[in-house]
N, CA, C and O of each residue as an XYZ file, in Angstrom:
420
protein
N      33.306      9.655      4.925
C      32.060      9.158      5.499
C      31.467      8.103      4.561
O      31.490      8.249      3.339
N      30.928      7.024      5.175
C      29.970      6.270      4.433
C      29.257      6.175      3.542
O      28.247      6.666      4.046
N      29.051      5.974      2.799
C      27.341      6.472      2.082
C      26.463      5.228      2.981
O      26.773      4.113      3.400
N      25.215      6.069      3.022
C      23.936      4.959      3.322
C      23.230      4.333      2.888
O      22.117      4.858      2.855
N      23.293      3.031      2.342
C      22.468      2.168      1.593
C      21.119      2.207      2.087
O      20.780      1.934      3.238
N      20.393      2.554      1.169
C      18.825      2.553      1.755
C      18.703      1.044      0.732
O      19.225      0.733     -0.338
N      17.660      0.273      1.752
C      17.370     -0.883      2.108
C      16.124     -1.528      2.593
O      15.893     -0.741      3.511
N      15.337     -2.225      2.634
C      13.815     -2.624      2.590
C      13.427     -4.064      2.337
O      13.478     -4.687      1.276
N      13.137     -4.354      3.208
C      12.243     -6.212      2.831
C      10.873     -5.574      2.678
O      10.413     -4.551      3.184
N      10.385     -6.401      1.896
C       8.682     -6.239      1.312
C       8.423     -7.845      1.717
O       9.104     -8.827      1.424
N       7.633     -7.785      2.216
C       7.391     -9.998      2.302
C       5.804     -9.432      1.704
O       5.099     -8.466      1.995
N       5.633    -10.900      0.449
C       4.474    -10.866     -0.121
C       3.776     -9.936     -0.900
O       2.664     -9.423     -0.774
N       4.911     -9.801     -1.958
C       4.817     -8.332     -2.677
C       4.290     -9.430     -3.838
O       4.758    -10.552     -4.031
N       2.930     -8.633     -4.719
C       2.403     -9.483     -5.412
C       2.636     -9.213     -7.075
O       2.555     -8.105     -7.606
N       2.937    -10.468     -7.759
C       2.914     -9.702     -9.389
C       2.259    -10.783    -10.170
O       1.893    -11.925     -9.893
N       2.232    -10.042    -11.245
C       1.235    -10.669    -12.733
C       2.369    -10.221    -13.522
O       3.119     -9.257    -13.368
N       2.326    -11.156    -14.420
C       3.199    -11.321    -15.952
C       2.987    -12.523    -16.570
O       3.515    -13.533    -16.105
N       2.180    -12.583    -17.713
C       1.814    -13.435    -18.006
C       2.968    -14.406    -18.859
O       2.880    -15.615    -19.073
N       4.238    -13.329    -19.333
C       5.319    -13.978    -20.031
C       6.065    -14.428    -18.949
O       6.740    -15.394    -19.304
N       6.259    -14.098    -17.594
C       6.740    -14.728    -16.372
C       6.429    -15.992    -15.814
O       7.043    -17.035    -15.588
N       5.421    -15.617    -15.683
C       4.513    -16.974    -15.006
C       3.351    -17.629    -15.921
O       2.764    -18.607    -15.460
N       3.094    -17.277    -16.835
C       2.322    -18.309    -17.918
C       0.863    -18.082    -17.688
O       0.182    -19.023    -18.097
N       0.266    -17.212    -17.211
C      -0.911    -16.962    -16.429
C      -1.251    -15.354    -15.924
O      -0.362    -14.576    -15.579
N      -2.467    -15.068    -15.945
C      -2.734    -13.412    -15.419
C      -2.716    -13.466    -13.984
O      -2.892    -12.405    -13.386
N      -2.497    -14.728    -13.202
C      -2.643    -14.411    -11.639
C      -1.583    -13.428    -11.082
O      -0.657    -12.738    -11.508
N      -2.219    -13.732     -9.865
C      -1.415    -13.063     -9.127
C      -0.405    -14.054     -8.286
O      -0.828    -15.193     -8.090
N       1.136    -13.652     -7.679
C       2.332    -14.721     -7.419
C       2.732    -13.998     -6.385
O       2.750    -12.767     -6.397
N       3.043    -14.638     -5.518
C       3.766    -14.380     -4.058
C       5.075    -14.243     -3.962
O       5.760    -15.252     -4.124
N       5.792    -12.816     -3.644
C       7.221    -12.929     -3.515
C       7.567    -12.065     -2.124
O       6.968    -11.132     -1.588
N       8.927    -12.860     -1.732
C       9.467    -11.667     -0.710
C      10.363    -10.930     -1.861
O      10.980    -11.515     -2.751
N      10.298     -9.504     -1.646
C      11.337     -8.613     -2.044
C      11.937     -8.483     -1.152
O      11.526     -8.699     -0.012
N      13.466     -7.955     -1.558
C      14.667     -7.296     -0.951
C      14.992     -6.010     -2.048
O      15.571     -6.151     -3.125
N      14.605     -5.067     -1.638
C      14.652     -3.849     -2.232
C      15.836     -2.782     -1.862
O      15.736     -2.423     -0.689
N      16.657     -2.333     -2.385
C      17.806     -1.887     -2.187
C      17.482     -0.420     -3.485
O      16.521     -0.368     -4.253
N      18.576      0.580     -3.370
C      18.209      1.707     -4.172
C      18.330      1.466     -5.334
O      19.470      1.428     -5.796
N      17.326      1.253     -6.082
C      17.566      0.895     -7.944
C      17.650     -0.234     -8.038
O      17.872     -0.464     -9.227
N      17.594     -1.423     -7.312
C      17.325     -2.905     -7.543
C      17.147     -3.715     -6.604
O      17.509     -3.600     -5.433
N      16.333     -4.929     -7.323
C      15.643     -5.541     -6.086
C      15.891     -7.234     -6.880
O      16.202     -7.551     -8.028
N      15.614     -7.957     -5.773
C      15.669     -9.104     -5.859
C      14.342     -9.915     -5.465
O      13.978     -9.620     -4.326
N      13.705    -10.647     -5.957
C      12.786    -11.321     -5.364
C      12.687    -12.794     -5.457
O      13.053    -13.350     -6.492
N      12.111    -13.631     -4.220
C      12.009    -14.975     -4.366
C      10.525    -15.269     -3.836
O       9.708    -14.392     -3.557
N      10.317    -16.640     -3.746
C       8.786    -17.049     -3.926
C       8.296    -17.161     -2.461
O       9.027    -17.831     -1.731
N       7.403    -16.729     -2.011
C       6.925    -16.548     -0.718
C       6.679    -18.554     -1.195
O       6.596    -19.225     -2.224
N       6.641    -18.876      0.924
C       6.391    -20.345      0.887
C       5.231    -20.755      0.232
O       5.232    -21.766     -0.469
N       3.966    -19.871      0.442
C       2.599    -20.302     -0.096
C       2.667    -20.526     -1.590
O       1.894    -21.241     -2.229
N       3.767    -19.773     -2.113
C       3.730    -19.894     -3.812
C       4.169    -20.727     -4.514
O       3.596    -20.996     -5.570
N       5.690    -21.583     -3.995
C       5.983    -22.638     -3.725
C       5.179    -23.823     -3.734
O       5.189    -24.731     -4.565
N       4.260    -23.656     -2.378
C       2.956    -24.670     -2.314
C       2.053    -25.222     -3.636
O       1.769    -26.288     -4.184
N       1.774    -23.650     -3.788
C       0.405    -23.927     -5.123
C       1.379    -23.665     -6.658
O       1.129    -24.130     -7.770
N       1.958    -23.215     -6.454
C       2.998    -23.148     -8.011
C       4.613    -23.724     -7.872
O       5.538    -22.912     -7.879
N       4.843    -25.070     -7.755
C       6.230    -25.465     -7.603
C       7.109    -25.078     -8.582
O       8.325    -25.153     -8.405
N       6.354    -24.453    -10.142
C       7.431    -24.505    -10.854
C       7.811    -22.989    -10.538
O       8.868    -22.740    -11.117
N       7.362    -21.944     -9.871
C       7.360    -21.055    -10.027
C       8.959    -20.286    -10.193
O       9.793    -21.088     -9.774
N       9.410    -19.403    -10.520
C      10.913    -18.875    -11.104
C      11.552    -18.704     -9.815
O      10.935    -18.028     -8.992
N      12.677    -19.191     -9.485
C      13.095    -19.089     -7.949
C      13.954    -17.783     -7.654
O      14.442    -17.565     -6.545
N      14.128    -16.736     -9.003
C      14.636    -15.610     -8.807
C      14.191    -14.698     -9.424
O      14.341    -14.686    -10.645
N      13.606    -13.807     -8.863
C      13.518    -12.491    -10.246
C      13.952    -11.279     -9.860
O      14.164    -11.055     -8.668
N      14.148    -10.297    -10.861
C      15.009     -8.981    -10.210
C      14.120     -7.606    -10.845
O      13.627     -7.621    -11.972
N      14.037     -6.616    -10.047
C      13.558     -5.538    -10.762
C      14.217     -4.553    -10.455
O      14.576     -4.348     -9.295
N      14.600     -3.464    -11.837
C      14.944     -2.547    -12.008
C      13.993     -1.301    -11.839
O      12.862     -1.148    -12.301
N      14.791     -0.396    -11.008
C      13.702      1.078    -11.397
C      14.946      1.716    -10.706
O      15.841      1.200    -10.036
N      14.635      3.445    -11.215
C      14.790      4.339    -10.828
C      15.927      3.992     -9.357
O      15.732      3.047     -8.593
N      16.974      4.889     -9.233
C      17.446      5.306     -7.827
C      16.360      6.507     -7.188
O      15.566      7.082     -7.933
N      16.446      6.806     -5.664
C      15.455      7.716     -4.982
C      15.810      8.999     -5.361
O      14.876      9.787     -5.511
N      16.983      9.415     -5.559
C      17.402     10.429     -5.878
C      17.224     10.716     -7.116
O      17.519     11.900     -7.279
N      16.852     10.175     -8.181
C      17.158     10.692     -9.318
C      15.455     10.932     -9.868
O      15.114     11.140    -11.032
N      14.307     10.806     -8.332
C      13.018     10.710     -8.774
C      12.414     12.384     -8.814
O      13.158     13.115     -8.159
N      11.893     12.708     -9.091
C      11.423     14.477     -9.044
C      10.468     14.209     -8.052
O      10.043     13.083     -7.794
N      10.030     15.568     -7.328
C       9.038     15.229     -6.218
C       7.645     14.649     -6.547
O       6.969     14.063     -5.702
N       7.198     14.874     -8.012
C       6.327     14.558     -8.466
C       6.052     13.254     -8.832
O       4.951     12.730     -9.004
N       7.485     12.641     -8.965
C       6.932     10.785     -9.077
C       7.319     10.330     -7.442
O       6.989      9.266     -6.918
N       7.801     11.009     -7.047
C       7.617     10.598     -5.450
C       6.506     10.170     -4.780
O       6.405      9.249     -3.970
N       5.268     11.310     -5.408
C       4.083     11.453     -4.740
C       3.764     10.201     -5.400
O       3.630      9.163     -4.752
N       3.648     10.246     -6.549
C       3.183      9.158     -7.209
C       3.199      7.546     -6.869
O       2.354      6.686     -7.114
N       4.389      7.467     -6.257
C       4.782      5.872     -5.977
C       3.997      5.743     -4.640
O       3.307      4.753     -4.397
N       4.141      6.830     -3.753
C       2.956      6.845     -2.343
C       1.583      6.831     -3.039
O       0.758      6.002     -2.657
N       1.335      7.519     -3.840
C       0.172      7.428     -4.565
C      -0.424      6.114     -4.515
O      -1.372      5.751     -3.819
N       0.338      5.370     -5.446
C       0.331      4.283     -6.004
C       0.054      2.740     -4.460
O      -0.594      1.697     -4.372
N       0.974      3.507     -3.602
C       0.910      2.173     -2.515
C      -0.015      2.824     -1.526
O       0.492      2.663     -0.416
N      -1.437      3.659     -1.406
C      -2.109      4.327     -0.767
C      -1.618      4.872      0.272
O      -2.272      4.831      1.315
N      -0.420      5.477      0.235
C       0.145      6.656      1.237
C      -0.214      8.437      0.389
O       0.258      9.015     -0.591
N      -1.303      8.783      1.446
C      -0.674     10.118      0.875
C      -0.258     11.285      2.409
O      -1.046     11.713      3.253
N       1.264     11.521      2.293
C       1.939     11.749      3.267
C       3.032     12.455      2.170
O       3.066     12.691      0.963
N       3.582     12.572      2.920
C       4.977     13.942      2.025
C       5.601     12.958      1.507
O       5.783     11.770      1.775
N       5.974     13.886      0.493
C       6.750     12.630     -0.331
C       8.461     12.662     -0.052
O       9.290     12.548     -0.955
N       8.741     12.818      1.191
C       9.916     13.121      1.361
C       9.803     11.227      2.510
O      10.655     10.744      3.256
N       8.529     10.739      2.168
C       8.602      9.639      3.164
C       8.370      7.939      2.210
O       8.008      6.816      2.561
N       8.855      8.625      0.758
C       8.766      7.869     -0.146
C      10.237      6.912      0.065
O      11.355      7.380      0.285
N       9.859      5.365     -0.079
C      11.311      4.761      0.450
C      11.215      4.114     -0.895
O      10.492      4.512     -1.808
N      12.166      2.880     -0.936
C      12.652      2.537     -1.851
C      11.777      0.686     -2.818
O      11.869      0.110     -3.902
N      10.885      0.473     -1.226
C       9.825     -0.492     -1.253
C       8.863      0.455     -2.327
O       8.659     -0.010     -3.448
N       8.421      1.465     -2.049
C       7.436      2.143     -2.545
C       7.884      2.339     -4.475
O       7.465      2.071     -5.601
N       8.675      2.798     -3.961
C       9.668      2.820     -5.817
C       9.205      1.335     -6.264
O       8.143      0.971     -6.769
N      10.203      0.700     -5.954
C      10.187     -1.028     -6.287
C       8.783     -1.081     -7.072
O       8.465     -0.901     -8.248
N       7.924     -1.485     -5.623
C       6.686     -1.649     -6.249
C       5.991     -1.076     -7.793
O       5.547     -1.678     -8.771
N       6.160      0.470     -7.436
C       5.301      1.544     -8.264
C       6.104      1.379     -9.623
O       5.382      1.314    -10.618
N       7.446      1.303     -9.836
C       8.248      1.664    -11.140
C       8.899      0.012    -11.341
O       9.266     -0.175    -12.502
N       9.066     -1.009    -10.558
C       9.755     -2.107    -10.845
C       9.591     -2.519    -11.936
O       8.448     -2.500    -12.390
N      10.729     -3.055    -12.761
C      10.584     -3.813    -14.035
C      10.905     -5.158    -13.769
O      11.943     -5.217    -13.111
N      10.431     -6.241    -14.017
C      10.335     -7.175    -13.195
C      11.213     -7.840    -13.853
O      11.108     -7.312    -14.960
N      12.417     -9.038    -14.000
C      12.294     -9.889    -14.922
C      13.172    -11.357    -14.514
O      13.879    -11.395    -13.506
N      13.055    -12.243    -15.212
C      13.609    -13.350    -14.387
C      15.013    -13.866    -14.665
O      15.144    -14.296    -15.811
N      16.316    -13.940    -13.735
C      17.064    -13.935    -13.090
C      17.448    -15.608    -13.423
O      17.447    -16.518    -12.594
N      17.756    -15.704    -14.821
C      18.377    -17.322    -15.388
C      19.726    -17.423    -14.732
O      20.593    -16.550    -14.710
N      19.780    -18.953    -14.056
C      21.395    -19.386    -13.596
C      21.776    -19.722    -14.747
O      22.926    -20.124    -14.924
């Protein structure tokens, strides 16, 4: 049998890093969130107002399985779901645990 890739677009998932982007704002990305890593690029608006902005970045966290029920809650926590944490996906991880960093050609 297969295994099932759990899988997730986030459009306009927002971050701050000031060693990233040179600044405390906040930056526009679509994620593609997959189990334990993600990819992100620059939403069009970010593009607009920040051309230089990094055209790839990747974040690491955690696989779903390897989370205890207790950081489960947490990552719903974190993205204002509170619902069982058996409805914790892999967007929610991303977000809550992502390590962000940028993705040199």
């Amino acid at each position: 049998m297969a295994k099932k890739i759990d899988y997730l677009e986030e459009e306009g998932m927002l971050f701050t890093d000031k060693k990233i982007f040179g600044d405390n704002e906040e930056h526009e990305y679509d994620v593609f969130c997959r189990d334990g890593h993600a990819i992100a690029i620059p939403a069009v608006g970010e593009l607009i107002t920040n051309p230089q902005a990094p055209r790839l970045l990747e974040l690491a966290y955690p696989k779903k399985d390897e989370l205890t029920k207790e950081q489960k809650e947490e990552c719903l926590k974190y993205r204002g779901i509170y619902q069982s944490a058996s409805m914790c996906n892999v967007g929610d991880i991303c977000m809550s645990l992502g390590k962000l960093s940028v993705i040199k050609k």
